[in-house]
Residue frames relative to the residue before (quaternion, step in Angstrom):
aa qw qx qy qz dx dy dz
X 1.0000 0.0000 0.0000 0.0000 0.00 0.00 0.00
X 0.7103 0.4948 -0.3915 0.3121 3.56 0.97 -0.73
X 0.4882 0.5652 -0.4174 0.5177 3.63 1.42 -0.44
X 0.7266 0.4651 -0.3372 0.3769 3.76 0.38 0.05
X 0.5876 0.4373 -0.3484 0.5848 3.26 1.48 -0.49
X 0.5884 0.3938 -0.3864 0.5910 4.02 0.92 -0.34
X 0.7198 0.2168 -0.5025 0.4270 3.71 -0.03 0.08
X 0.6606 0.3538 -0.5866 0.3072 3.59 -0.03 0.03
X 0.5142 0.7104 -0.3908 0.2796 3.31 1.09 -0.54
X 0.0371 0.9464 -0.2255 -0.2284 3.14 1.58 -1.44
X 0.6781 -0.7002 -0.0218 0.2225 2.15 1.02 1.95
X 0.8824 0.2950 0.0461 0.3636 2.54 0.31 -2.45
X 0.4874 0.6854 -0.2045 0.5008 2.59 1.86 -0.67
X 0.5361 0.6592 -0.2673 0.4545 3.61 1.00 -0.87
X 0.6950 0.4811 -0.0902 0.5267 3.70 0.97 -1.65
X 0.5625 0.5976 -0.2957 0.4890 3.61 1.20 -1.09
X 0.8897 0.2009 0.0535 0.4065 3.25 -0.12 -1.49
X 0.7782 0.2144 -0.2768 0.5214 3.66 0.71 -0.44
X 0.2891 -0.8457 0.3736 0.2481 3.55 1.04 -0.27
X 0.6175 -0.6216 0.0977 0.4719 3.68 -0.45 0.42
X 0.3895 0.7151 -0.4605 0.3533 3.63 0.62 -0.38
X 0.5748 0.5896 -0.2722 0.4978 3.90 1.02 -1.25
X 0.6945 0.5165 -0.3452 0.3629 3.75 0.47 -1.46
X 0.2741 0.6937 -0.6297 0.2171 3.77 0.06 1.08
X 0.5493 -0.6179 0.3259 0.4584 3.87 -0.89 0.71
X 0.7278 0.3727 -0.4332 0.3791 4.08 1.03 0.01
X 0.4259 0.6627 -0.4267 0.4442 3.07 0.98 -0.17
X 0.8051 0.3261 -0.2499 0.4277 3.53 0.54 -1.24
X 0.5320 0.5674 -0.4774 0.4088 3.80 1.41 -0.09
X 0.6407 0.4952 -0.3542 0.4678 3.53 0.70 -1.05
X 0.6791 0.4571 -0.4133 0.3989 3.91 0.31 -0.54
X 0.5123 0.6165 -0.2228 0.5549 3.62 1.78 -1.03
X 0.3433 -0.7586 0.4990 0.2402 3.73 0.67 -0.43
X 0.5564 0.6060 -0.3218 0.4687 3.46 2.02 0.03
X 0.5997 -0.4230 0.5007 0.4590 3.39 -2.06 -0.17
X 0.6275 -0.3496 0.5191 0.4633 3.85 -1.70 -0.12
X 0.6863 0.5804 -0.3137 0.3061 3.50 0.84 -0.90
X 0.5544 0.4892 -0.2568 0.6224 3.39 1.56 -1.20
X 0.4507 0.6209 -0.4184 0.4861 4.15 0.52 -0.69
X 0.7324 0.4659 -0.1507 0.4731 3.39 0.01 -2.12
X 0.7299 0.4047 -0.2992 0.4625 3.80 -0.01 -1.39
X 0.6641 0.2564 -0.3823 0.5892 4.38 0.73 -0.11
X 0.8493 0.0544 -0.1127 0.5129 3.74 -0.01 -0.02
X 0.5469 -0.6950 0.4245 0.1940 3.90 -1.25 1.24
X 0.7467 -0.2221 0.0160 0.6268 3.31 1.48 -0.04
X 0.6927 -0.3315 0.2928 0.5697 3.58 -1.35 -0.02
X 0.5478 0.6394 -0.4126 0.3475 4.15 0.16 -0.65
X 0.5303 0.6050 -0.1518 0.5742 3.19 1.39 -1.52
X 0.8211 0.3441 -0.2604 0.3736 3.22 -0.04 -0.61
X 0.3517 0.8238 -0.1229 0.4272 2.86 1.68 -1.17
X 0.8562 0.1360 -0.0726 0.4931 3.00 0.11 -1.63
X 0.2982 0.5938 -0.4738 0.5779 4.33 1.70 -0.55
X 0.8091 0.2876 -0.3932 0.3288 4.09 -0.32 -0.69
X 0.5838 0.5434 -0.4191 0.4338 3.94 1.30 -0.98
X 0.8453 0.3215 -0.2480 0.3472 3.27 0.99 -1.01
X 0.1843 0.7873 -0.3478 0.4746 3.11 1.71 0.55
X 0.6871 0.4962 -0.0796 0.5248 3.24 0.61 -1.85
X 0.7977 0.4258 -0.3308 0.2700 2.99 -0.23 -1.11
X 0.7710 0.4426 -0.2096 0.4071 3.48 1.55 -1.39
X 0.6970 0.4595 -0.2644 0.4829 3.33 1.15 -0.69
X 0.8008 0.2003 -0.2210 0.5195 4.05 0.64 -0.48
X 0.6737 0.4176 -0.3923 0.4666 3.77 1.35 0.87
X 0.8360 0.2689 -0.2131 0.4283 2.96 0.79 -0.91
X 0.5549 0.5850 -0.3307 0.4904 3.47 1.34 0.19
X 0.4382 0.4626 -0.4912 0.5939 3.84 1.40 -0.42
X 0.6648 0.5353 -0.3118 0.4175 4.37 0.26 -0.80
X 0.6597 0.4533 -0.2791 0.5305 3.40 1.13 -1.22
X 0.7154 0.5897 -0.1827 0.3272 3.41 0.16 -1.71
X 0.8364 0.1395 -0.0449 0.5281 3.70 1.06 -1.00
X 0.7581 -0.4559 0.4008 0.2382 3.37 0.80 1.01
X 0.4688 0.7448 -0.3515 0.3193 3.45 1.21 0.14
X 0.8543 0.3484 -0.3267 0.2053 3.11 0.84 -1.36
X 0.4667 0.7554 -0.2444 0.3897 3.42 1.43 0.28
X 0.4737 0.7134 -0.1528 0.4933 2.81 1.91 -0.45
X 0.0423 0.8179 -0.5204 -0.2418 3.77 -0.42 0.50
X 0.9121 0.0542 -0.1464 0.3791 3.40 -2.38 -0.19
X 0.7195 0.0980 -0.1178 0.6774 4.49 -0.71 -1.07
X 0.6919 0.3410 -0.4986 0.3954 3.83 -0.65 -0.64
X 0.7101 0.4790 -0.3585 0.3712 3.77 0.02 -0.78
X 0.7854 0.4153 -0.2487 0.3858 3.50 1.04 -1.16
X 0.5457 0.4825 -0.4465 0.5196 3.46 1.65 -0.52
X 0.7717 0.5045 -0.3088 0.2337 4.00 0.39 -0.24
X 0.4723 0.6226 -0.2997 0.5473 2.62 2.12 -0.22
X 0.6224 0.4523 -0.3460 0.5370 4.07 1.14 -0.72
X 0.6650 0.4024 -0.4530 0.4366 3.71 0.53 -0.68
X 0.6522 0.4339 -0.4143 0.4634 3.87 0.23 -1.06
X 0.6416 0.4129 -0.4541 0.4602 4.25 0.88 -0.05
X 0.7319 0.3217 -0.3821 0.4635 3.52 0.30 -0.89
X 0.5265 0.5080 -0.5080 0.4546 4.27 0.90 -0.51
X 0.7530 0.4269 -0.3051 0.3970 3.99 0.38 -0.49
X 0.1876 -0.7072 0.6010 0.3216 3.73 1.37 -1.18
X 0.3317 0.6569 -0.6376 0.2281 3.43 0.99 0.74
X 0.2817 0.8203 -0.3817 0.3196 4.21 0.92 0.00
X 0.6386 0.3959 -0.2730 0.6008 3.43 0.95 -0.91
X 0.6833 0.4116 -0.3456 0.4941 3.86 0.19 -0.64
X 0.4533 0.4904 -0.5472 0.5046 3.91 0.90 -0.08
X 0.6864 0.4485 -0.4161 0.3931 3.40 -0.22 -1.60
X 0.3721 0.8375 -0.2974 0.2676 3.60 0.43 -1.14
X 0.8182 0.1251 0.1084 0.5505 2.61 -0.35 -1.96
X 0.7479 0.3340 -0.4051 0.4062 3.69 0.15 -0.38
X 0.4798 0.5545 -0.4768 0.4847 3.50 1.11 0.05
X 0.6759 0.4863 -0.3163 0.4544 3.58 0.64 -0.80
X 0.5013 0.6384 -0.4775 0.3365 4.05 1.00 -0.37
X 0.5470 0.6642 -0.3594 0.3613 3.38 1.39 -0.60
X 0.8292 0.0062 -0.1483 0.5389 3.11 0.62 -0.63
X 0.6388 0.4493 -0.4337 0.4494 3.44 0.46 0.84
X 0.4088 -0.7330 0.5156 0.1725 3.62 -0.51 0.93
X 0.7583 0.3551 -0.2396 0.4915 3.26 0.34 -1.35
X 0.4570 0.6302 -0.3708 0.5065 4.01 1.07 0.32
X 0.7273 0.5249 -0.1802 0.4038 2.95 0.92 -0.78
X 0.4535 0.7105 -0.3108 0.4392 3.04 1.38 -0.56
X 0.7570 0.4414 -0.0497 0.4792 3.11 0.51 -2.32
X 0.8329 0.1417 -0.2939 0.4471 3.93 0.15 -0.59
């Protein structure tokens, strides 16, 4: 269920346009169309969520740019030059900066990117 509350959320989109500062647990009910309670009952607190988005990230805009284009089979320059086109062919780049911009002040981010 929690990958469904992060895709409608859409994620990346989320980081794009409202940037982090926005990601508070009411903020993210009202965009959800839910109660804090319904918020609370998919994730145990904001941290939770928190961490549902690092690992969010990581699986859907890392390991799927690998999956998606043939990559991970791919070894050492060929793998890394296909791995920059499928980013700049997607503009998935801005949502890097994002998230690793966010490791700064998230810990448990850090982990994941």
């Amino acid at each position: 269920m929690r990958f469904r509350v992060l895709d409608c959320l859409n994620v990346k989109h989320l980081f794009s346009e409202e940037r982090r500062a926005k990601i508070e647990t009411d903020y993210l009910a009202k965009k959800l169309g839910i109660t804090k309670g319904s918020f609370y009952a998919q994730f145990s607190d904001r941290r939770g969520f928190v961490a549902s988005i690092a690992f969010y990230w990581a699986d859907s805009l890392t390991s799927t740019v690998l999956d998606k284009f043939s990559i991970a089979d791919k070894k050492g320059e060929e793998k890394l030059l296909l791995v920059l086109q499928a980013i700049k062919a997607h503009k998935l780049e801005k949502y890097d900066i994002e998230m690793r911009a966010w490791t700064l002040d998230e810990p448990l981010v850090a982990v994941q990117v």
